[in-house]
C-alpha positions in Angstrom: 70.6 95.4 93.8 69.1 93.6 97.0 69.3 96.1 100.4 71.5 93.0 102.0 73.9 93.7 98.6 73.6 97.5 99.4 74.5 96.9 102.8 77.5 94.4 102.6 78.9 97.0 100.2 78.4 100.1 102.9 80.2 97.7 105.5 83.4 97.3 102.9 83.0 101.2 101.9 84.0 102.0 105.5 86.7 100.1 106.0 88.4 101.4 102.1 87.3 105.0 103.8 89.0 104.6 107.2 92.0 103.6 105.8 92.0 105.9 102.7 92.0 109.0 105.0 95.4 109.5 106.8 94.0 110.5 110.0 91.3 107.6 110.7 94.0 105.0 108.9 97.1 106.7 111.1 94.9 106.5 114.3 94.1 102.4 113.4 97.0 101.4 113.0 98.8 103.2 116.2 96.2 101.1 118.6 96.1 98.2 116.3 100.3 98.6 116.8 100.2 99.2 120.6 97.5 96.3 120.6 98.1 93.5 118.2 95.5 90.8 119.4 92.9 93.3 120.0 93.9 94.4 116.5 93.6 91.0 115.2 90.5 89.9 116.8 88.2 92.7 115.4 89.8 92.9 111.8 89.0 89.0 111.3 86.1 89.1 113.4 84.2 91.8 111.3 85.9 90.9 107.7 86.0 87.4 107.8 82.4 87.4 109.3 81.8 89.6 106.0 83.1 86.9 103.5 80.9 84.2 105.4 77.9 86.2 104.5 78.9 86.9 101.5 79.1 83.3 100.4 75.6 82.7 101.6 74.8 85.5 99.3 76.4 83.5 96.9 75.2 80.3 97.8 71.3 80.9 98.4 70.9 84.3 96.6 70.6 86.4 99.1 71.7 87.5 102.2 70.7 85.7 105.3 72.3 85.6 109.1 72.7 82.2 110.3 72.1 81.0 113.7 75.0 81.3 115.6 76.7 84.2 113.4 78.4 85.9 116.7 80.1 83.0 117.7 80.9 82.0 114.6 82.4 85.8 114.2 84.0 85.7 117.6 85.8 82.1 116.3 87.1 84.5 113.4 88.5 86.8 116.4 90.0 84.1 118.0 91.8 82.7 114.2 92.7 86.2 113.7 94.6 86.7 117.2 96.3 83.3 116.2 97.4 84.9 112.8 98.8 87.5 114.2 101.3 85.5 116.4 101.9 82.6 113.7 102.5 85.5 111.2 105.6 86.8 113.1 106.4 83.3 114.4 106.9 81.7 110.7 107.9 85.1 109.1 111.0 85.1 111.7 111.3 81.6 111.3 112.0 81.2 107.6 114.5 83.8 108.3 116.6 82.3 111.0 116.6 79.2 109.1 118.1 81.2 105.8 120.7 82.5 108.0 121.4 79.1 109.4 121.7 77.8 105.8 118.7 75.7 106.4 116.9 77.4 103.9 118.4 79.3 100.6 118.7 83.1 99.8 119.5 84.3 103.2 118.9 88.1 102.9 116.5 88.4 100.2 113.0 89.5 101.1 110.9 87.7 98.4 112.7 84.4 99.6 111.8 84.7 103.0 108.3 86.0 102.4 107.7 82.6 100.3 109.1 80.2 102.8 107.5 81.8 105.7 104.2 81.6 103.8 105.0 78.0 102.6 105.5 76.5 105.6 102.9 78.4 107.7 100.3 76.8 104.8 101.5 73.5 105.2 101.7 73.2 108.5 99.6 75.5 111.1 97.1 76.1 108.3 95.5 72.7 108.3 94.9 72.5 111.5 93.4 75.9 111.6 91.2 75.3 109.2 90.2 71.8 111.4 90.2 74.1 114.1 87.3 76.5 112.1 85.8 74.3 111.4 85.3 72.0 114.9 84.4 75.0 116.7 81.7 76.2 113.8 80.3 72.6 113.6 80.3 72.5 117.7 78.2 76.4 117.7 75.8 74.8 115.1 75.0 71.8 117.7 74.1 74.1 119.9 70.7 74.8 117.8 70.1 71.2 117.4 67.7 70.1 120.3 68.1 66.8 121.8 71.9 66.2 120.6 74.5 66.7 122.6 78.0 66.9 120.8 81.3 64.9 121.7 84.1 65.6 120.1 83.6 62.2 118.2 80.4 63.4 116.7 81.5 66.6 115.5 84.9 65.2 113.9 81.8 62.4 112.3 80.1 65.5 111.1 82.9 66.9 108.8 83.2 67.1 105.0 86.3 65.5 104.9 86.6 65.2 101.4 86.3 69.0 101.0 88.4 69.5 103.9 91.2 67.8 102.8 91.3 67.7 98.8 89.5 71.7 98.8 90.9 73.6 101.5 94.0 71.7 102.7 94.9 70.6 99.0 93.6 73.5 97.0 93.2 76.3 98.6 96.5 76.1 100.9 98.9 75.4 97.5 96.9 77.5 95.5 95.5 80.7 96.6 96.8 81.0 100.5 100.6 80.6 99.7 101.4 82.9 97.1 98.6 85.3 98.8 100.5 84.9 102.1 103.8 85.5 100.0 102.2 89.0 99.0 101.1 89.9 102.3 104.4 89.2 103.7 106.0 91.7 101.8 104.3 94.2 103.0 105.1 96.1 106.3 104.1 94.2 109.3 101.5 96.2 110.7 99.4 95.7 107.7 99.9 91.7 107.2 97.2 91.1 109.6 94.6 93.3 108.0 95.5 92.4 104.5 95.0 88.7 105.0 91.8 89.5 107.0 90.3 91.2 103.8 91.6 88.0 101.7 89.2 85.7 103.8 86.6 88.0 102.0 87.6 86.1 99.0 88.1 82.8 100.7 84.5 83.1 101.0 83.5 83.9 97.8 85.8 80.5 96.9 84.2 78.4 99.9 80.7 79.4 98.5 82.1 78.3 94.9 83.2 74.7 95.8 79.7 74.4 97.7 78.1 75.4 94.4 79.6 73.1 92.7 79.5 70.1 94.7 75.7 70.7 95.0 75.3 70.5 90.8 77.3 67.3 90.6 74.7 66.0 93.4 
C-alpha cells in the first residue's frame, strides 16, 4: 500500500467514524440541518474532491493533486449546494404531480422516490454535469499561459462523445437514477451526504471509462 492509498483511506475512516459515533454524527447533522447549503457545500466539496483523486489513483497509479484541485473542490461545493435545493425541489415535485394525477401511485414512497430521481437525472442532471465540467475546463485554462478562454473555446474543448453517450446516456440511466431512488428513501437530512459519498464511486466509474477509452486508442 502507497502512503497516498494510506492516506485517502484515513480521510474516508473519519468520516464512517464521525458518523458512527452518536454524538459527533448527532452534532453534524443538527448544523448541517440548521444550515443546509453550508452542509452541502463541505460534504461534496471534501467527498467529491475525494473520488476525483481517487480516479487519478486509478488512472495514473498513484495519487497525485492536480493543478487547480481547490477550485475544482470548491465547484464540488457549489454542485453540492445545488443538490441540496434540486433534491427537495424534484422530490416535492414528483409528489405534487402524483397527487395531481400527473404521475401514478400517489402516496407510495418508492413511486415517488423513483420519479423524483428520474426526472431530476433527465433533466437538471445534464446540465450539471455540462456545468462541471465548463467550470473544471475554464480552472484548467487558467494554468495554460498565453490562452485566454471564451466560452466558445471551452465548449470546443469538451469530450462530447463521453459527455453525452457516458455520463448523460450511461451513467444518468444507469447508476444515478436507481442510486438517486435509494437515497431518496432515506430521511432527508441524509440524502445530501449519501449522494456526496456516491460521487466517490462516480469517480472510480469516470476513471474506468477514461481507462478504457485510452486502450482502444
Amino acid at each position: 500500500m502507497k502512503k497516498g492509498d494510506f492516506l485517502w483511506g484515513l480521510a474516508l475512516l473519519g468520516w464512517i467514524v464521525m458518523l458512527a459515533v452518536p454524538s459527533s454524527r448527532e452534532a453534524f447533522m443538527q448544523y448541517t440541518g440548521a444550515h443546509p447549503y453550508i452542509g452541502g457545500f463541505v460534504k461534496f466539496l471534501i467527498l467529491a474532491t475525494m473520488g476525483d483523486l481517487l480516479g487519478i489513483r486509478l488512472i495514473r497509479g498513484d495519487y497525485f493533486i492536480p493543478q487547480g484541485v481547490v477550485p475544482k473542490a470548491l465547484n464540488w461545493g457549489v454542485i453540492g449546494m445545488m443538490a441540496t435545493l434540486m433534491f427537495t425541489l424534484f422530490m416535492g415535485g414528483a409528489s405534487a404531480a402524483q397527487k395531481a394525477g400527473l404521475l401514478p401511485f400517489a402516496g407510495v414512497g418508492l413511486a415517488q422516490a423513483f420519479f423524483g430521481s428520474a426526472v431530476m437525472n433527465l433533466t437538471f442532471g445534464p446540465m450539471m454535469m455540462f456545468f462541471h465540467r465548463i467550470v473544471d475546463l475554464w480552472i484548467d485554462s487558467f494554468y495554460e499561459k498565453g490562452k485566454k478562454a471564451t466560452l466558445g473555446s471551452l465548449v470546443d474543448k469538451i469530450d462530447w462523445h463521453s459527455l453525452v453517450e457516458f455520463s448523460w446516456a450511461k451513467t444518468c440511466i444507469f447508476f444515478w437514477i436507481p442510486a438517486h431512488t435509494i437515497v431518496f428513501m432515506l430521511p432527508a437530512q441524509y440524502r445530501v451526504l449519501v449522494s456526496a459519498f456516491l460521487s466517490i464511486a462516480l469517480g472510480l466509474l469516470l476513471a474506468f471509462a477514461k481507462k478504457e477509452k485510452k486502450s482502444k486508442a
